[in-house]
C-alpha positions in Angstrom: -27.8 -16.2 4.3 -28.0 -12.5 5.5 -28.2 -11.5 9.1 -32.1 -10.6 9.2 -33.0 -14.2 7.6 -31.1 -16.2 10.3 -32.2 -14.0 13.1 -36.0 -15.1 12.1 -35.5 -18.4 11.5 -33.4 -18.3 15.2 -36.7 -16.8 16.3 -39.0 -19.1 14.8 -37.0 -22.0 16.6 -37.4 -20.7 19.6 -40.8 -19.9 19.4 -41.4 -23.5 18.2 -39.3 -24.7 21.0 -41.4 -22.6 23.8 -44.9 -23.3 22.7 -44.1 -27.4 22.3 -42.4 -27.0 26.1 -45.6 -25.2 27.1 -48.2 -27.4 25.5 -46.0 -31.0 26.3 -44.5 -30.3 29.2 -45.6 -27.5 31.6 -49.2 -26.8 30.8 -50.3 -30.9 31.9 -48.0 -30.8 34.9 -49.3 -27.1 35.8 -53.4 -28.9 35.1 -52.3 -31.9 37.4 -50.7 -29.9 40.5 -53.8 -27.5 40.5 -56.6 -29.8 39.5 -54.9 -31.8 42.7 -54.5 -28.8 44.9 -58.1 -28.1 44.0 -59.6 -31.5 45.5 -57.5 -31.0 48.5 -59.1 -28.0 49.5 -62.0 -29.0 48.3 -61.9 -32.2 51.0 -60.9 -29.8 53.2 -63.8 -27.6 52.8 -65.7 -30.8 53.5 -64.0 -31.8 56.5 -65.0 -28.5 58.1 -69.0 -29.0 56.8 -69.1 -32.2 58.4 -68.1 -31.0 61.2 -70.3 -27.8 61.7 -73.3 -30.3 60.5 -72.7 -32.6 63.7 -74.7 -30.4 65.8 -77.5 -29.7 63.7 -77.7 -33.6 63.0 -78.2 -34.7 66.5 -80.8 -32.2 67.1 -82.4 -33.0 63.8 -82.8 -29.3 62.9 -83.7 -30.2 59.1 -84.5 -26.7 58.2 -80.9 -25.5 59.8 -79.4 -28.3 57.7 -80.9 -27.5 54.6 -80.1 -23.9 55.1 -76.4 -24.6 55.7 -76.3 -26.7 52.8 -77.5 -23.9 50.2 -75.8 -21.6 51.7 -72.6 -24.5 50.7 -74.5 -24.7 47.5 -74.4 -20.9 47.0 -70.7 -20.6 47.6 -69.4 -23.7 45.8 -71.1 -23.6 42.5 -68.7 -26.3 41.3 -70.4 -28.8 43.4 -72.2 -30.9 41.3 -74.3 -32.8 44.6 -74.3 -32.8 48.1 -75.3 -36.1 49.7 -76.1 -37.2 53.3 -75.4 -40.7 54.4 -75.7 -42.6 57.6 -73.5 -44.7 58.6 -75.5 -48.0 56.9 -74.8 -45.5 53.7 -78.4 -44.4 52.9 -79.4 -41.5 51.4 -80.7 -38.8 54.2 -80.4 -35.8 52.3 -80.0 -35.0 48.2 -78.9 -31.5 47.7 -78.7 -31.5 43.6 -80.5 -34.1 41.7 -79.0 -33.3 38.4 -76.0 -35.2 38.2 -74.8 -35.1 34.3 -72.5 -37.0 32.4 -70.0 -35.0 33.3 -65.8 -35.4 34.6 -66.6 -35.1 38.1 -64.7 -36.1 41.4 -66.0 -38.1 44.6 -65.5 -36.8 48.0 -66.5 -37.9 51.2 -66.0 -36.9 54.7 -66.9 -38.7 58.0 -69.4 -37.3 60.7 -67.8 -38.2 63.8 -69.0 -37.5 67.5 -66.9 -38.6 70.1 -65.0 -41.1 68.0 -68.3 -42.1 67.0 -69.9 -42.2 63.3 -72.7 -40.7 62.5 -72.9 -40.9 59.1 -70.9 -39.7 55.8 -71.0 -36.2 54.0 -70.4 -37.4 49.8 -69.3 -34.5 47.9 -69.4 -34.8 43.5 -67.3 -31.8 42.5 -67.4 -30.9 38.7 -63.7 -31.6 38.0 -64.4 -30.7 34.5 -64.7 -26.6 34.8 -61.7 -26.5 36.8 -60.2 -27.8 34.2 -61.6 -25.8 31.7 -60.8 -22.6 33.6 -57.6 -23.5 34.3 -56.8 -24.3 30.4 -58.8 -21.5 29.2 -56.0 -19.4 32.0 -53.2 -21.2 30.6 -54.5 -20.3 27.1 -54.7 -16.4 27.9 -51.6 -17.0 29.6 -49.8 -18.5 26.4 -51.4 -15.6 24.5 -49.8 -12.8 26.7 -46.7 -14.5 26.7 -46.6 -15.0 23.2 -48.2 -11.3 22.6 -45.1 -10.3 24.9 -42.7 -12.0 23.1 -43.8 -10.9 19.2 -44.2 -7.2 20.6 -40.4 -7.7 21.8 -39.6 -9.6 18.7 -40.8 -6.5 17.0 -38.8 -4.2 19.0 -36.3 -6.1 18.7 -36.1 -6.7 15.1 -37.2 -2.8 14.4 -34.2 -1.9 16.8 -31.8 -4.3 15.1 -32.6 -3.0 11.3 -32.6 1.1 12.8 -29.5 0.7 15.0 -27.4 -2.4 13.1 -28.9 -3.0 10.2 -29.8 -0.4 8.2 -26.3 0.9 9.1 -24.8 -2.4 7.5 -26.5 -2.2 4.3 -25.5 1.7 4.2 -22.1 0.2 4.9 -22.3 -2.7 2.6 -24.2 -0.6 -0.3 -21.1 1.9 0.8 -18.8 -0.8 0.1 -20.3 -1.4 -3.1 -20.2 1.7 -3.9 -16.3 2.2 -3.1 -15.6 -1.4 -4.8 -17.3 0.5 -8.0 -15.2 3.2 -8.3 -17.5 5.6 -6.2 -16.0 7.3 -3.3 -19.1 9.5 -2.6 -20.5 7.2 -0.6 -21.1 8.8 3.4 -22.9 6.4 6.4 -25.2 8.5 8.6 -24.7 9.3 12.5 -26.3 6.5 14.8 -27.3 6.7 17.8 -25.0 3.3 18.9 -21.9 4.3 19.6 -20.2 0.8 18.2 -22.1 1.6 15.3 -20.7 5.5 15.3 -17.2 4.3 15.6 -17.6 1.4 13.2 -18.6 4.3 10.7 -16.0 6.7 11.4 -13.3 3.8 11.1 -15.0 3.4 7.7 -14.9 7.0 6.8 -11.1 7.4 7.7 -10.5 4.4 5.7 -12.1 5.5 2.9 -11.1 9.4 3.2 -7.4 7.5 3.0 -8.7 5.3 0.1 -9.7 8.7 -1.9 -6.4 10.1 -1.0 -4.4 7.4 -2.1 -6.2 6.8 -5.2 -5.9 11.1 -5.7 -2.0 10.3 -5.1 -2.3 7.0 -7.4 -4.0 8.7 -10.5 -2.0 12.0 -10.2 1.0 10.0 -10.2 -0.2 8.1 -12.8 -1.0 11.1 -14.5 2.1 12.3 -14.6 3.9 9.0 -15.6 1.2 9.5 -18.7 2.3 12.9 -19.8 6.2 11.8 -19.2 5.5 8.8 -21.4 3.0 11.1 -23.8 5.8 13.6 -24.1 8.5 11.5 -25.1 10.0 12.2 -28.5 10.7 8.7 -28.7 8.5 5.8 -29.0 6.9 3.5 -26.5 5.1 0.4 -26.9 4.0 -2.2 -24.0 3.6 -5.7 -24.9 2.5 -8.8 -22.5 4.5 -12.2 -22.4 3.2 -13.0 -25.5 3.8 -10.2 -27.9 0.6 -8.5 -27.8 0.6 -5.2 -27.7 -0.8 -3.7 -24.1 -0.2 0.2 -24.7 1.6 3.0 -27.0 2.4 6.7 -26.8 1.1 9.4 -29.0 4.9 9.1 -30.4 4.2 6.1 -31.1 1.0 6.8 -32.3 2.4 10.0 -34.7 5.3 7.8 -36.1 3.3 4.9 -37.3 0.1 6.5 -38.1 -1.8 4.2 -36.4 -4.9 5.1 -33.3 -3.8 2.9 -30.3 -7.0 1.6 -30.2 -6.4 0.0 -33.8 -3.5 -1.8 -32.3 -3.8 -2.5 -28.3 -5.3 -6.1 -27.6 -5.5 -7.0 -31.5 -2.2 -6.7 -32.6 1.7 -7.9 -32.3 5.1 -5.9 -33.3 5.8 -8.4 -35.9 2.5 -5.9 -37.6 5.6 -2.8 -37.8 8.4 -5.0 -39.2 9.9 -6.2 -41.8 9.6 -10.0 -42.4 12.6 -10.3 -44.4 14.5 -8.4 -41.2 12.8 -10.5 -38.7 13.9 -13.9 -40.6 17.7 -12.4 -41.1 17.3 -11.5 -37.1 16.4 -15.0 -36.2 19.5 -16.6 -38.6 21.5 -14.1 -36.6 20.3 -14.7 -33.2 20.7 -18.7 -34.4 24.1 -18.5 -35.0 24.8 -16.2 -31.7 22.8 -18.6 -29.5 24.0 -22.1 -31.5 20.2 -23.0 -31.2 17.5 -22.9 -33.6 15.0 -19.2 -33.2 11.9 -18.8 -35.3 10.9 -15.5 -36.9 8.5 -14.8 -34.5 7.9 -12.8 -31.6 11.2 -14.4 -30.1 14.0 -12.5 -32.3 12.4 -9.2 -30.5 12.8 -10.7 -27.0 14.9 -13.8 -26.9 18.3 -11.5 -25.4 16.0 -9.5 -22.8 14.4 -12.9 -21.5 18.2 -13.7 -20.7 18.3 -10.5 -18.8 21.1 -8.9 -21.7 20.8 -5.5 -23.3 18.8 -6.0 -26.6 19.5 -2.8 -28.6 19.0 -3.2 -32.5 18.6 -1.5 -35.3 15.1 -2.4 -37.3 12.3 -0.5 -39.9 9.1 0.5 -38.8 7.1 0.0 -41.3 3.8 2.4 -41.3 0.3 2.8 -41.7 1.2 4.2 -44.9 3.6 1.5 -45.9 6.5 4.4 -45.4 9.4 2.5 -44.1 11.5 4.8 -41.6 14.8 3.4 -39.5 14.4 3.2 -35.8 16.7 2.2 -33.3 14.6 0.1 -30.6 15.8 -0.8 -26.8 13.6 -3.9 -25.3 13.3 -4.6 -21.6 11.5 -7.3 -19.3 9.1 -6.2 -17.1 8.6 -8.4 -14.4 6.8 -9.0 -11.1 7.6 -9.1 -7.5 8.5 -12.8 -8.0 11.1 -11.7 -10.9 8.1 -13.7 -13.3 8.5 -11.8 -16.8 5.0 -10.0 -17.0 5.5 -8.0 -20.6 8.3 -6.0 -22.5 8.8 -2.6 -23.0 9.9 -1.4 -26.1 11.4 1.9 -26.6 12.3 3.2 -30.6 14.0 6.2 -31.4 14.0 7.8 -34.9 17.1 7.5 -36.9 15.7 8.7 -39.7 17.6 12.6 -38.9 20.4 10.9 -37.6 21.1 8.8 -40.6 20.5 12.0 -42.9 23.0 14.1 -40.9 25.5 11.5 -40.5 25.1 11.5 -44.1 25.8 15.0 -44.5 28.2 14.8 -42.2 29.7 12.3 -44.6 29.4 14.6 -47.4 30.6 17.2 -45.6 33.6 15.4 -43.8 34.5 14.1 -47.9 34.2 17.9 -49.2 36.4 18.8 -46.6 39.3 16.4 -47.2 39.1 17.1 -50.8 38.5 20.7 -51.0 41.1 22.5 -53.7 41.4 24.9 -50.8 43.3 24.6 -47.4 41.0 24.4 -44.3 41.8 24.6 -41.0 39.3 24.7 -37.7 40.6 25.9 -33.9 38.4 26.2 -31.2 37.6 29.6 -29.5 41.3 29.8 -28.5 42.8 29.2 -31.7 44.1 25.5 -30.9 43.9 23.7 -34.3 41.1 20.7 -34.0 41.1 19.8 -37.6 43.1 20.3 -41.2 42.3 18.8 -44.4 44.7 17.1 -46.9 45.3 20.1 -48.7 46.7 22.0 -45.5 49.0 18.9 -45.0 49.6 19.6 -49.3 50.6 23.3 -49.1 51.5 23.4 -45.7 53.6 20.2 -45.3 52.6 19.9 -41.7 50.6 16.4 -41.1 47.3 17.0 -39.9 48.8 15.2 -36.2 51.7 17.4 -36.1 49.3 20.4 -35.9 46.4 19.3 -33.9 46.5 21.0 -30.5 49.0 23.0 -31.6 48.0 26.9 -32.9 48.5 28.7 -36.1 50.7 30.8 -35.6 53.4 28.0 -36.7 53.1 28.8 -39.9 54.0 32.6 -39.3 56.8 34.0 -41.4 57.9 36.9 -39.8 57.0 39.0 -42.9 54.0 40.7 -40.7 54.4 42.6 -38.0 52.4 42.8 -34.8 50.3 45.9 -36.2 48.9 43.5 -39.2 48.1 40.9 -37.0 46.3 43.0 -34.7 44.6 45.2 -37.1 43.4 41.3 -38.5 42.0 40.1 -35.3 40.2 43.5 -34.7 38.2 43.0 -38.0 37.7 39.7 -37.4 36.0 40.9 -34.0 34.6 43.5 -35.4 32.7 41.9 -38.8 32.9 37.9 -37.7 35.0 37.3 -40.9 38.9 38.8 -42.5 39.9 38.1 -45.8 43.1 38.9 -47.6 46.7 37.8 -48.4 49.6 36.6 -46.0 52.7 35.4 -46.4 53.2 32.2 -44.1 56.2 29.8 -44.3 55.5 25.8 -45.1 57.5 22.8 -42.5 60.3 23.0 -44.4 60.8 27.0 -43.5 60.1 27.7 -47.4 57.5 31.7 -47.4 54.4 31.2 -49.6 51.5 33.6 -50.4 48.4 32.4 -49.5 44.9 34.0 -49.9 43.4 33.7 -46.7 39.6 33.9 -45.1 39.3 33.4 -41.2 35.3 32.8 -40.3 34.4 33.7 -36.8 31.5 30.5 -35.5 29.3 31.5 -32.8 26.8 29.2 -30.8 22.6 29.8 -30.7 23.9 32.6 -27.3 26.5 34.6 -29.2 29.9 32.9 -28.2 32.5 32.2 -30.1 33.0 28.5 -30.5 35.4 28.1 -33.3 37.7 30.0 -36.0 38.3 28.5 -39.8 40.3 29.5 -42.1 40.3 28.3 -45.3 43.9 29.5 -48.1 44.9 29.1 -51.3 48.6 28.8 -52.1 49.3 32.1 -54.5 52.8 32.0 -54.5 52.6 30.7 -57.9 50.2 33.4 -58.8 52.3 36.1 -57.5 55.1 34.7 -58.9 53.6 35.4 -62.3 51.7 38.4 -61.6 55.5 39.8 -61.0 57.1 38.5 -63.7 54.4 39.9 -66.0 54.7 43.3 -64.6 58.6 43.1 -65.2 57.9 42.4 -68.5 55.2 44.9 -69.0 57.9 47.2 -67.3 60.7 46.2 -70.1 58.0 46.5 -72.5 57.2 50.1 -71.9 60.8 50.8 -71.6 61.5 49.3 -74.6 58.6 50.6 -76.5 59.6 54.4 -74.8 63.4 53.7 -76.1 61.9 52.8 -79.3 59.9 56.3 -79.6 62.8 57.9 -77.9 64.9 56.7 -81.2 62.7 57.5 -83.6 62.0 61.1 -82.0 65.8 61.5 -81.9 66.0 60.2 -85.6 63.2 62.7 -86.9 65.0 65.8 -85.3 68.7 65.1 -86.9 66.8 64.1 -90.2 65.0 67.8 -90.1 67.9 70.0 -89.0 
């Protein structure tokens, strides 16, 4: 029941209460005590006539008498008759006749002269007037009262609603307001005080409200565009699998609008069913009891508070399937009650492809026809492939760590060498032939090129060189020339003969 309703119905009790008090109690003792007090003076009155009429009554001035008793008649007009008795009680003098049917009182006073009777004065007073006037007072009265008390019921009631009430439902429709979402809502100045500090309390809460909830949704805000950012997936779920929330990653990578998915759909919609029924054997055999292919195989090991990192396929809107590695975690409440899971994917659709190349790469380089060693930016030998070990006869774990230079055959001097590393400073790349010695101190020819690496800034992260063994090569490039030498000589003898021959033959 609101405050204005009880304070009328309090109002109409009380009014009920005064007005049955009035009419039951008060008003017919109040008509009693006066319509008593009224006869009293009355037979006062009367006392005093009978005495002033002594006089006249011995003398037997009639005409003094009957003037004295209209002048009574006059003054007391609620005197219905005025008798004179003797004392054998006859009648000596009527002053009204006209006695009606009418509430009216007896009163009679003795004449008395010297302790002796003369007669009695009989008074008939019309009770009934009296207590006519005296209602007809109490009624006026009532009506002022009651006049008095609705004007201050009004004042009261139009002061309540300006300085309390209206205030309240400002306050309440305020509140309202506030509990909406609207934190416009102002209260205007009163003229209370209470009521003036009542609102400013309000207005300092709700000034710290607006700042809070400022602080709440820029924080929130920014949690958003962390979470929006991401280059990995995120998807919220409750306790039961459905799905609460994604990120535009999320959203990108499985081509589905989160409002096709949140509050209609589960993760098992992304997966595979034949990966989720091969988790579930897995997690069976881990856990030595019985797992569905449900929602469980996502959750089961982050409901037993253990890391739950797997590898699974997202399947997409598109029905493209694309290899993810997802991380699930329990979300819980203050009373550590699990609330939801988080689950955050990451792409492995690059990684797998480089670690593929990387493969590739890693299976060229130990099969390569060609010797290759890498340093680092201070020449210390990280990797060699099989045919370094081959030509070389190092092992690649005798040379890692150690630097190049083992293989020097002293063949070079120090002006090659530096004449090398200044081209290979110079143009990021040196190619041409050295002589180096294998393990077993045997000298080879190798054709050798040195690459300079930088990074994305410019420095120089790592050196490879990559040589073929040429020994055998130069080993026949010289025996050819020696017999293209012997050939010439011979073929120059030859001419040198026949030349000699000519001349004797002619001379």
């Amino acid at each position: 029941m609101r405050v204005r309703t009880r304070f009328i119905v309090l109002f109409g009790l009380l009014f009920m209460g005064m007005a049955s008090y009035i009419h039951l109690s008060w008003l017919p003792n109040f008509l009693d005590h006066e319509v008593t007090a009224f006869k009293e003076a009355e037979q006062k009155k009367l006392h005093l006539l009978a005495i002033s009429l002594v006089p006249d009554l011995l003398t037997l001035d009639m005409a003094k008498i009957y003037k004295t008793l209209q002048e009574v008649e006059q003054d007391e007009l609620d005197w219905k008759r005025v008798q004179l008795f003797n004392d054998r009680a006859m009648r000596i003098y009527p002053l009204r006749e006209n006695l009606e049917t009418e509430i009216f009182t007896q009163i009679k006073a003795p004449l008395l002269l010297n302790g002796s009777k003369l007669g009695t004065l009989t008074l008939f007073l019309d009770s009934a007037k009296k207590i006519d006037r005296l209602k007809q007072f109490v009624w006026n009265l009532e009506l002022t009262i009651f006049s008095l008390i609705l004007v201050s019921f009004g004042l009261m009631y139009w002061s309540i609603n300006a300085w309390i009430m209206a205030p309240l439902n400002l306050l309440t429709m305020a509140n309202q307001a506030v509990a909406g979402g609207d934190f416009r809502a102002t209260l205007p100045e009163v003229s209370v005080p209470e009521m003036n500090a009542f609102r400013n309390s309000f207005k300092t809460m709700l000034n710290q409200i607006v700042a809070d909830k400022l602080l709440l949704q820029e924080s929130e805000e920014f949690q958003s565009a962390i979470i929006n950012s991401a280059k990995y997936t995120i998807i919220s779920t409750d306790s039961e699998g459905l799905i609460q929330s994604m990120n535009a990653a999320a959203e990108e990578l499985l081509g589905y609008k989160a409002e096709e998915i949140v509050n209609k759909e589960t993760l098992v919609k992304f997966h595979d069913l034949d990966e989720i029924i091969h988790r579930a054997k897995v997690l069976t055999e881990e856990l030595g009891e019985t797992v569905r292919p449900n929602f469980d195989v996502f959750v089961l090991k982050a409901v037993a508070g253990e890391d739950d990192v797997n590898k699974w396929t997202y399947i997409t809107k598109s029905h493209k399937r694309i290899p993810v590695s997802i991380s699930v975690t329990a979300l819980k409440d203050k009373a550590n009650g699990i609330i939801g899971f988080l689950g955050v994917g990451t792409d492995l659709t690059e990684s797998i492809k480089a670690e593929k190349e990387q493969q590739l790469a890693k299976k060229v380089f130990d099969h390569a026809g060609d010797a290759i060693i890498i340093t680092d930016s201070d020449t210390n030998i990280l990797d060699v492939n099989s045919a370094f070990e081959r030509i070389s006869g190092y092992s690649k774990a005798e040379v890692l760590g150690s630097k190049p230079n083992i293989l020097q055959s002293g063949e070079h001097n120090q002006v090659f060498y530096q004449e090398m590393w200044g081209s290979l400073k110079s143009k990021g790349i040196w190619t041409g032939e050295i002589v180096d010695k294998r393990k077993n101190q045997e000298v080879y020819h190798e054709q050798l090129t040195i690459t300079e690496i930088k990074d994305y800034s410019g420095i120089t992260v790592n050196y490879v060189g990559m040589f073929q063994d040429i020994t055998l090569k130069k080993a026949t490039e010289k025996a050819l020339l020696e017999k293209q030498l012997l050939l010439e000589e011979a073929t120059k003898a030859k001419s040198d003969f026949l030349a000699n021959m000519s001349h004797e033959i002619r001379t």
